[in-house]
N, C-alpha and C positions, 0 to 999 in steps of 0.2 A: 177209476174211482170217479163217484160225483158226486160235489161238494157245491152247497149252499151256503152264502155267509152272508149272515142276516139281509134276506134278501126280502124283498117288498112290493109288492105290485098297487099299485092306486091309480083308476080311472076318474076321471072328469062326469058327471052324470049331472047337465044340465050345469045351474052356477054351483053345486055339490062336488065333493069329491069322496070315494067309495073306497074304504082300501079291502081289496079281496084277499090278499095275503099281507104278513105283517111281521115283520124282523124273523124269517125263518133262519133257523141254522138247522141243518142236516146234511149228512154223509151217508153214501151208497158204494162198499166196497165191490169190488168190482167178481163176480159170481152170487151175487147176492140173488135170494128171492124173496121180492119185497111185497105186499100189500099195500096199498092207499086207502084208507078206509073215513068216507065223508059222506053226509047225506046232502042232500043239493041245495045250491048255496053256500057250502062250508070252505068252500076256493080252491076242493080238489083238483077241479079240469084247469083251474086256473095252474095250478103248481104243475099239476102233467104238463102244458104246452110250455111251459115253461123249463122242466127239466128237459122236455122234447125238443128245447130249442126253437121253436115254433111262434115262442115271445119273448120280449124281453122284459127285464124285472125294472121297475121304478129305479129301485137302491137295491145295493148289493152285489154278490158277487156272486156267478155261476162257473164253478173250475171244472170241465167234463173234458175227461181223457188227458188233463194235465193243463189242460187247457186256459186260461184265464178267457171266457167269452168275450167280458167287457173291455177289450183288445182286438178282438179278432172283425173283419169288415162283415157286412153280409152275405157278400158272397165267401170267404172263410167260412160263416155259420152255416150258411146252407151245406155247404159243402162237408163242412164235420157232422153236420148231422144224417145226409145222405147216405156218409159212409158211418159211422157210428151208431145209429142209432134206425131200430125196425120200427114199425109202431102195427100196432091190430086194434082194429076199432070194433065197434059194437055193431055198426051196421054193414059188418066185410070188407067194403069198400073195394068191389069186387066189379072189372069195368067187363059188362054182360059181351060183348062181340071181339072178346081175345078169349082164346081158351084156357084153361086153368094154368098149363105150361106157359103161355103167353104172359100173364099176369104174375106170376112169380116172377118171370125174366123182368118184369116192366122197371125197377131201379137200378138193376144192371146200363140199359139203355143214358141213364141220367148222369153215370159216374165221370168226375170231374178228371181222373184220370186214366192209365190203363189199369186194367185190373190185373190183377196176380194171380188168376185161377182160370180153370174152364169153366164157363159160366152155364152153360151146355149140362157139364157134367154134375155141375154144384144143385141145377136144377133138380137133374135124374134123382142124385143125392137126396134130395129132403122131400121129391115124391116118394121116393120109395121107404123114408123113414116114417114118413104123414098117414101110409098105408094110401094114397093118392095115383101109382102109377096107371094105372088101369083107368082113373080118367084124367089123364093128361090132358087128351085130344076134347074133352066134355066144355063146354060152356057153361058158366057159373049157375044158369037158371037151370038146368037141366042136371047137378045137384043136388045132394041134402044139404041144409044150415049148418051142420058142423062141421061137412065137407069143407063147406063155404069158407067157413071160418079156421080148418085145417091148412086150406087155401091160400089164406091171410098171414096164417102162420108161416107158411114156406114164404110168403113173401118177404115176409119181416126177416126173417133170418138170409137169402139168401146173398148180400153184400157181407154177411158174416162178421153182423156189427157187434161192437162189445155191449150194447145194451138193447131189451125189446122192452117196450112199452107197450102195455094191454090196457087200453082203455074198456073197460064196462065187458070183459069180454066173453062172457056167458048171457048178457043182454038179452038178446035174441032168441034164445034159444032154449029147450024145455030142461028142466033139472041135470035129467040124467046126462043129456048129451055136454050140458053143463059142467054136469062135475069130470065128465070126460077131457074135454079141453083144459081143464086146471090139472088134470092127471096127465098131461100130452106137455102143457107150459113146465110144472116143475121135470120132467123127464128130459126134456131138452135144456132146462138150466143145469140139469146134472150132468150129464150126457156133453155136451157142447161147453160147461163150464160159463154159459153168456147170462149176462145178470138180465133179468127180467124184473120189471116192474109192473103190478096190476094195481090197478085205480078201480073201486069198484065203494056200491053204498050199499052192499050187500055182503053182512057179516060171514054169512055161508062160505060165500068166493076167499073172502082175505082170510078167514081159519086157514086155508088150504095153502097158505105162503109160510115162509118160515121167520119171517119177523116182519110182523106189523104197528104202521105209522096211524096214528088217530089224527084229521084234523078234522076243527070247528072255528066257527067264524074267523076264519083264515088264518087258525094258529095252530099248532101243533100242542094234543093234550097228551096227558097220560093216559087217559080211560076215554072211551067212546061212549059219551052218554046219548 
């Protein structure tokens, strides 16, 4: 589970101070699939790098995987987040001179301990669920975009974290292969049971989740106006 308690983010802006988030409280059980739904500005990306571990909150409290954050050192957070949590980004983040095999192994490489599986095999694994085998061997540029971002996906899952985070993750990419990737994320939340989170300002995208979060100038509403 991940749990927010009245958590807060305020930046410094010049002699100003900016709160981008503002007393959140939310809960994410754990197989969940979530939505984020913000148009820009409204302190989405802020709450993602934040539920990503990626920042820390002003006030408040972030409890992920039991966690109390506001206890744990940085390296502790780097390290729960390495293994806990995938992320997929909008622009693939896809490094062009490893090949797509290469780039899925790439967070295996950083793990703070041993791992408990064949890393090899975990790979083969989610190539051949992604429909990816066949270009293992291929370099990212020499791909389609939702290869690309298929790509991304085996990345994110392959430490076989209890949570993925999809940032903006049809972005790039034209409708249909769009709504293909949202049909590929919830099949793997069922499938694998791992809770997935997409952040997106694009009401298409978060219909296709099964509960979705509104926020606006950095609060969480009922309705997305």
């Amino acid at each position: 589970m991940i749990k927010l308690e009245d958590v807060g983010k305020v930046y410094d802006v010049g002699s100003e101070k900016f709160s981008a988030l503002s007393h959140i409280n939310l809960s994410i059980k754990d197989g969940e699939f979530v939505g984020i739904l913000g148009s820009s500005g409204s302190g989405k990306s802020t709450l993602m790098h934040i539920l990503g571990l990626l920042d820390k909150p002003s006030y408040g409290k972030v409890i992920v995987d039991g966690k109390d954050t506001s206890k744990l050192s940085d390296n502790k957070i780097s390290q729960l987040r390495n293994e806990y949590v995938g992320f997929v980004f909008q622009q693939f983040n896809l490094i062009n001179n490893l090949t797509v095999e290469e780039n899925i192994l790439l967070p295996t490489h950083y793990a703070k301990k041993k791992l408990e599986f064949d890393t090899k095999q975990r790979a083969d694994e989610l190539l051949e669920e992604l429909g990816l085998t066949e270009r293992a061997k291929f370099f990212p540029n020499k791909i389609s975009g939702g290869q690309q971002q298929r790509a991304a996906i085996a990345r994110a899952l392959v430490m076989k974290p209890g949570l993925v985070l999809a940032d903006e993750p049809t972005g790039n990419l034209d409708s249909k292969t769009g709504k293909e990737i949202m049909v590929t994320l919830a099949s793997l939340n069922s499938k694998f049971g791992v809770t997935v989170i997409v952040v997106t300002h694009d009401q298409n995208v978060v219909s296709k989740t099964k509960r979705r979060i509104f926020i606006k100038d950095g609060k969480i509403v009922q309705k997305y106006l």
